[in-house]
N, C-alpha and C positions, 0 to 999 in steps of 0.2 A: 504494500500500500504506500503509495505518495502522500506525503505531507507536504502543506503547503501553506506558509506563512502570507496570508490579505494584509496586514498592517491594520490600519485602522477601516473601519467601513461602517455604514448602520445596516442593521436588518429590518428591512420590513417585509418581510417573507417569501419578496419576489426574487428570492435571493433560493430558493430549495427547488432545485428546477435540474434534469436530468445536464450535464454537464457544465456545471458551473463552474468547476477545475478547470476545464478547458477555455472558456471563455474569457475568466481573470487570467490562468498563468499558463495556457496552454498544454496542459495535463488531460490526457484521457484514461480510462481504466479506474480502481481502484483509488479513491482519494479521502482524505481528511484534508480540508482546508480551517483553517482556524484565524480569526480577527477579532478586533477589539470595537466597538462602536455602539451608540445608542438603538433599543429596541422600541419599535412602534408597528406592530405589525395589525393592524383591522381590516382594511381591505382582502389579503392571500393570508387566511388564516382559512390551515389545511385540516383542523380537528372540525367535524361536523358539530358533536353537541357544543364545542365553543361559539362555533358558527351561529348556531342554533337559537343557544342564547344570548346572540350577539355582544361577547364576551370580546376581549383586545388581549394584547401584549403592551405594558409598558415598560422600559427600565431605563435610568440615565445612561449609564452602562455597563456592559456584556462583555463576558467571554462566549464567542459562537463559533461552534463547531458546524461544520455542514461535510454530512457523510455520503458519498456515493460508493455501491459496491453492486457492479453489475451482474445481470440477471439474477438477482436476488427476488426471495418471496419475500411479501406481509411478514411474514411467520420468524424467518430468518431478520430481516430487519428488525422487528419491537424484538428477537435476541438479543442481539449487536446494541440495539438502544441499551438496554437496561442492563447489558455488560457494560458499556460505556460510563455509562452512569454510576453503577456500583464503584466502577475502578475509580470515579473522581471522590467518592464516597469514602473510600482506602485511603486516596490519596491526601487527602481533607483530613482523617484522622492521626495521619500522620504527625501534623503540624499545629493543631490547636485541642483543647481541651473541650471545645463546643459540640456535642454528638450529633453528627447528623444521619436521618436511615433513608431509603430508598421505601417510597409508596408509589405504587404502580411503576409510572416512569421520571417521579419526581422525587427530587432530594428536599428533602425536607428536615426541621430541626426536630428532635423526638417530642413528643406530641404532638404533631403536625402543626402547630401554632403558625412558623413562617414554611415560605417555600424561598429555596435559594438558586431552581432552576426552574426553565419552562424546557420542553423535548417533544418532539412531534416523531413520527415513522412515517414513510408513505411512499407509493411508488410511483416513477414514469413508464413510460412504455420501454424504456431499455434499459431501467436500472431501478434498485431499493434508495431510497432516500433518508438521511436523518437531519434534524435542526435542534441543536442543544443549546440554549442561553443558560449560563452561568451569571448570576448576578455581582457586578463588582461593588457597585455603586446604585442602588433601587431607585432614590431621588423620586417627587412630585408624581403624583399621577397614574402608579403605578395601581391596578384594579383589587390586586390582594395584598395579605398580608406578607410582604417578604423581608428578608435578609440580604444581606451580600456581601461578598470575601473581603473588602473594606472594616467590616463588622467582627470577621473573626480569625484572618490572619492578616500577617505585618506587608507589606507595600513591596518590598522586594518579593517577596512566594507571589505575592496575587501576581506581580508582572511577569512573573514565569512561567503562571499557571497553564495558559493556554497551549504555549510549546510543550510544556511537561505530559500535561495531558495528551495530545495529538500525536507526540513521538509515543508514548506508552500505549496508545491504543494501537498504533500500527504496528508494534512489534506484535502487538497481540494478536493481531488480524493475520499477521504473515505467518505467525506460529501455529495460527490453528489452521491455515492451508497450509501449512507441513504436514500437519500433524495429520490432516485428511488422505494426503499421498505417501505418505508410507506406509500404510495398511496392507496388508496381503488379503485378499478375498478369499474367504472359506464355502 
């Protein structure tokens, strides 16, 4: 898997879209692209009961991840989501005393009081999709109750977070299609 540092960018969700590696940095295949920037996403909001309840995305800003892993199912992506998510989970424990658990495909602090991410799955016609916001900074506006990595680790980790992250999920990615071809079939 490619990783792929955007720099700064905002999401408003017209950003999860089958090759979006390719069009920022000219990557196809397999990718984690990862940026820093404010979330406002109302209009391409890809969860139907959000939609629904004509619910938003706010945050001042984000760590965003945007996954593409071709011909993938539904099924295998909300995986990879909530692998993803777990391992920022790990990673997060690592560094501050604040616990946080995984409910569905959200981190949350333990008794769900705040949320310190939003995470979507979804597919194109030639590829699995994911969209993770990490909150760095929640600021005004924001529709729930949240948190953000400003809140519970120090200013150096949060600005690393999003490479730390991106590299770690792709070794993982690459590991477990190893781990799929060396199998001998019985």
């Amino acid at each position: 898997m490619k990783v792929i540092n955007l720099g700064q960018l905002n999401y408003d969700g017209s950003q999860l879209h089958h090759a979006f590696a390719y069009e920022k940095a000219g990557e196809l295949g397999a990718t984690i692209c990862y940026f820093r920037g404010k979330a406002n996403v109302k209009k391409h909001l890809v969860d139907l009961e959000d939609s629904l309840a004509n619910d938003f995305i706010k945050s001042k800003e984000m760590w965003h991840f945007i996954i593409e892993i071709p011909e993938a199912t539904i099924t295998e992506m909300v995986v990879w989501q909530r692998l993803f998510i777990s391992m920022c989970i790990e990673e997060l424990g690592k560094e501050h005393a604040y616990q946080m658990i995984r409910k569905g495909d959200d981190i949350m602090t333990v008794g769900g009081d705040m949320k310190l991410s939003v995470s979507i799955a979804t597919l194109s016609r030639f590829s699995g999709l994911i969209h993770v916001g990490i909150n760095i900074e929640v600021g005004a506006g924001c529709p729930v109750a949240a948190i953000g990595l400003k809140n519970l680790v120090d200013s150096t980790y949060s600005s690393m977070f999003g490479e730390k992250m991106a590299q770690a999920f792709a070794e993982e990615y690459d590991d477990v299609k190893k781990a799929t071809y060396k199998v001998i079939e019985v």
